[in-house]
N, C-alpha and C positions, 0 to 999 in steps of 0.2 A: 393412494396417490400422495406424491409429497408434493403438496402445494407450493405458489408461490406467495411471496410474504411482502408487505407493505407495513409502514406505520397505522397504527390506529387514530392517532392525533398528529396535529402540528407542533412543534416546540421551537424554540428560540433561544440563542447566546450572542454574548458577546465576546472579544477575542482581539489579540494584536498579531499581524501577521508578521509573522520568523522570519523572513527577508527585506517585507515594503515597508515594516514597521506602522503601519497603518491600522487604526480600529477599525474592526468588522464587526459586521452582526450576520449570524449564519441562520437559518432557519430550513429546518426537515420537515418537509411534508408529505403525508400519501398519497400515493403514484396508481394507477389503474396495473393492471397484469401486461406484464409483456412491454412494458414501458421501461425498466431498465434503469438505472443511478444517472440522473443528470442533471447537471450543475447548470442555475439559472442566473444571470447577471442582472440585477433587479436594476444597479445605476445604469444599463446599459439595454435598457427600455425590455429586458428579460429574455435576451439572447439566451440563448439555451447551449450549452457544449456536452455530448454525453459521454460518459467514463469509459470509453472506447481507445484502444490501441491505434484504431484507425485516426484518432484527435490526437494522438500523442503529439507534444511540442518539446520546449526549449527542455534538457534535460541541466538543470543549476543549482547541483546541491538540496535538490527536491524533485518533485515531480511536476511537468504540467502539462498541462489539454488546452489544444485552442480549436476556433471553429474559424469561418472566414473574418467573422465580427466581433470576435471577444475572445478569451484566454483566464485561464484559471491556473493559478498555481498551489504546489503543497499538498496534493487530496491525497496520497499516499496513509497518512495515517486514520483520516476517514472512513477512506476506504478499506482499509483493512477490518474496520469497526463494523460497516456493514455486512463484508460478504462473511464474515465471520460470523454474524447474529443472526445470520444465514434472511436479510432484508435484501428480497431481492429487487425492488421498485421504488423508488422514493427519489423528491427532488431536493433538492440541494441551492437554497438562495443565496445569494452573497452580495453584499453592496462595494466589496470591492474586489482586486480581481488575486486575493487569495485568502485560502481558510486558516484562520486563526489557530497559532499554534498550539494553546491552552498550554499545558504545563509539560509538553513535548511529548507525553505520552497518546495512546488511546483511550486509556482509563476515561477522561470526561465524557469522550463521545460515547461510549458506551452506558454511561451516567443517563447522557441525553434519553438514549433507545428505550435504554428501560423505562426511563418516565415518558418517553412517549406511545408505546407497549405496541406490539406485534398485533397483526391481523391477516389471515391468512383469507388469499384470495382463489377463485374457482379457477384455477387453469394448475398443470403438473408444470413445479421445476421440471427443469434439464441441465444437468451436469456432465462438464466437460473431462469426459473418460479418458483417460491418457491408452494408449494401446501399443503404441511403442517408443523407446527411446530416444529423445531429442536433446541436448546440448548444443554449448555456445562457449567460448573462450576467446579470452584476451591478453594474453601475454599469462602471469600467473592468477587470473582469474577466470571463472569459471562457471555455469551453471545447469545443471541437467534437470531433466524430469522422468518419473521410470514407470513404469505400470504397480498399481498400489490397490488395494481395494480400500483404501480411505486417503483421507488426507494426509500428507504430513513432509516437516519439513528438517533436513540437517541442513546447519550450517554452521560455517567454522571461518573463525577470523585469523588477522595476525598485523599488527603492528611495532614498529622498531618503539618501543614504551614498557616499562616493566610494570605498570598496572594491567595492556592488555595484551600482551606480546601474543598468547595462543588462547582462544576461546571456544569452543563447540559446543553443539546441543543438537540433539533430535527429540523433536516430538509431534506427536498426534495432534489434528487442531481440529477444535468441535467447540462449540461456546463457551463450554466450559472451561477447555484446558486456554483456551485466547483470553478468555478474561481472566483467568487468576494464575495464570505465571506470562502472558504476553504484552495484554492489553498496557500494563503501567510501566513496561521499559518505557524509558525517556531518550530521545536525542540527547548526540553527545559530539563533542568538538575540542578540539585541543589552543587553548590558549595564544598559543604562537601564531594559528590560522585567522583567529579573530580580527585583527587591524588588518589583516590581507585581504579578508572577505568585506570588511565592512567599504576597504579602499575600490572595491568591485563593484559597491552598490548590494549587497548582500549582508544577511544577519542581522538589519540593522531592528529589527526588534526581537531581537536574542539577549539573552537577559540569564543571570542566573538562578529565575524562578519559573526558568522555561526549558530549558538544558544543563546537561549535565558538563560543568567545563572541568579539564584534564591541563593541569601544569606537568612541570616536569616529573615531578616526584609524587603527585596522587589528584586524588578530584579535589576541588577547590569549594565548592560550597555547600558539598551535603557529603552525607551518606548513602550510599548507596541502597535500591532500592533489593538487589540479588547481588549475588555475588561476582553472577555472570550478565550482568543486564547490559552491557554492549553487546553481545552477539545475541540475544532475546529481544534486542531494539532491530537487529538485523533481519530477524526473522518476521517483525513486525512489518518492516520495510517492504520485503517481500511480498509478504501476501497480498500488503495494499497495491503494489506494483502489477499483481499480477490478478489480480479484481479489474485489471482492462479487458481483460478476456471475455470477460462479461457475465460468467459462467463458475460456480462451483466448482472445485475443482477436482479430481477423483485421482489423484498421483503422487510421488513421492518426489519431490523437491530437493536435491542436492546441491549448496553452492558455498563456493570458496574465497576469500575477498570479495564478493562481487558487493556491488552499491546503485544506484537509481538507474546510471546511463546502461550499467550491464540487463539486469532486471528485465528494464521493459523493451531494450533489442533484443531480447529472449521472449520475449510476453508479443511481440510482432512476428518473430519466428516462427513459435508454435500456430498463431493461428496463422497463417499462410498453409502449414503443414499439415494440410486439411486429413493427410492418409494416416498421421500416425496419432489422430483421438475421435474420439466419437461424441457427438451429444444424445445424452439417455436419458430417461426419467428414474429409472432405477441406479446407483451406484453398485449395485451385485454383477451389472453386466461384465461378460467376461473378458480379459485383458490379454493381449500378446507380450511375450518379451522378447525384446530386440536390443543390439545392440546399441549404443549412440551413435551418430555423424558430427564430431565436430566440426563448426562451421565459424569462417571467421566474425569477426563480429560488425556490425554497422549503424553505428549510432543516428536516433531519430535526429533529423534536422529541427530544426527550432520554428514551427508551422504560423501562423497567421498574425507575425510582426514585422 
């Protein structure tokens, strides 16, 4: 049986949130079997919202989940932290209403896990078996998923910029390969957008010890951590995006320009599309191949403000 998986301990950080510029303090706790990733608002007498596509909210340059009483933004790069360390149960505290960016990457949150070490609980995962074809598109962007017997994900960028004009990469994702070429992509933003975002109420605790920023002619305060780590920060993006499913994932992940708002209207797609995946406890179960349906795209409304 592949079990499901909770922390063993509680742990603690602190953090300045990428958009409210607000200090946080985040704390991971273990969660019972079958209980699921959900974010608890401790200033907000511990309102609960769980990392559900069905809570999806405002989609601004991040990700976020509201419930009737509270809202959470940012968990995108959390969450990819978790279902990657394959942590299927654990709660999620926050004193304010989003998770601190730490140094743009997942690298710390995985830091975290490890120091607060895995415990495997009596009830079998179930993983969400793709069995046939589903896609989404918007104009020239794009995102499929295709019958795979593991994980895994291509993606491929392009911006008018000669640092990252054309980027791809596919690969296998399993704790290992997410932590040591995914986990430390860092968010990245181009200079020129900075005063526009910040004029929006956005960014304003982006920092360049927290992102990677891009002037005209290169990166501006570091070096780079890969060669390709914009489209490795995308893929990053992804998987956290699509940890609303709820569910491990057993597919092959295809997508082209796509970014938060595409993502997780693909991530409500699929699970509506109850026919074309199955939930198994084994990933050997067997897989159809079918064609895609592009379908056009419908971005989630912005829920409980």
């Amino acid at each position: 049986m592949n079990a499901q998986r909770t922390l063993r301990r509680s742990i603690s950080c602190t953090g300045i949130g990428l958009h409210s510029g607000q200090k946080v303090t985040l704390s991971l706790k273990p969660a019972p079997a079958d209980f699921g990733i959900r974010f608890r608002r401790t200033d907000l007498g511990g309102a609960e919202i769980p990392a559900t596509v069905q809570h999806l909210a405002g989609i601004h340059y991040a990700t976020g989940l509201a419930s009737d009483t509270s809202s959470v933004e940012t968990v995108e790069h959390l969450l990819a932290a978790l279902v990657s360390l394959g942590i299927d149960n654990v709660i999620v505290e926050l004193n304010t209403p989003e998770v601190p960016i730490m140094d743009g990457s997942a690298a710390p949150f995985i830091y975290l896990l490890n120091e607060a070490g895995v415990k495997r609980l009596a009830a079998p995962r179930k993983y969400l078996k793709v069995l046939k074809a589903m896609a989404l598109s918007d104009g020239d962007k794009r995102i499929a998923i295709y019958p795979s017997d593991h994980f895994k994900v291509t993606y491929s960028i392009a911006f008018d910029h000669p640092l990252l004009r054309h980027q791809s990469r596919t690969i296998r994702i399993n704790d290992e390969s997410f932590v040591e070429e995914i986990a430390p992509a860092r968010t990245f933003g181009f200079l020129k957008e900075v005063e526009m975002l910040r004029q929006r109420g956005l960014t304003l605790g982006g920092s360049l010890e927290n992102a990677i920023v891009i002037g005209d002619t290169g990166v501006l305060n570091n070096t780079l951590r890969f060669e390709d780590e914009f489209v490795r920060h995308k893929i990053l993006d992804v998987i956290g995006d699509l940890a609303l499913l709820g569910h491990q994932i057993i597919g092959h992940v295809v997508a082209h320009r796509g970014g938060h708002a595409l993502h997780t209207a693909f991530a409500s797609q699929v699970a509506e599309d109850t026919e074309s995946w199955a939930l198994v406890e084994s990933p050997l179960a067997p897989s159809v191949i079918d064609a895609p349906v592009v379908i056009p795209i419908k971005y989630p409304t912005r829920a409980g403000h």
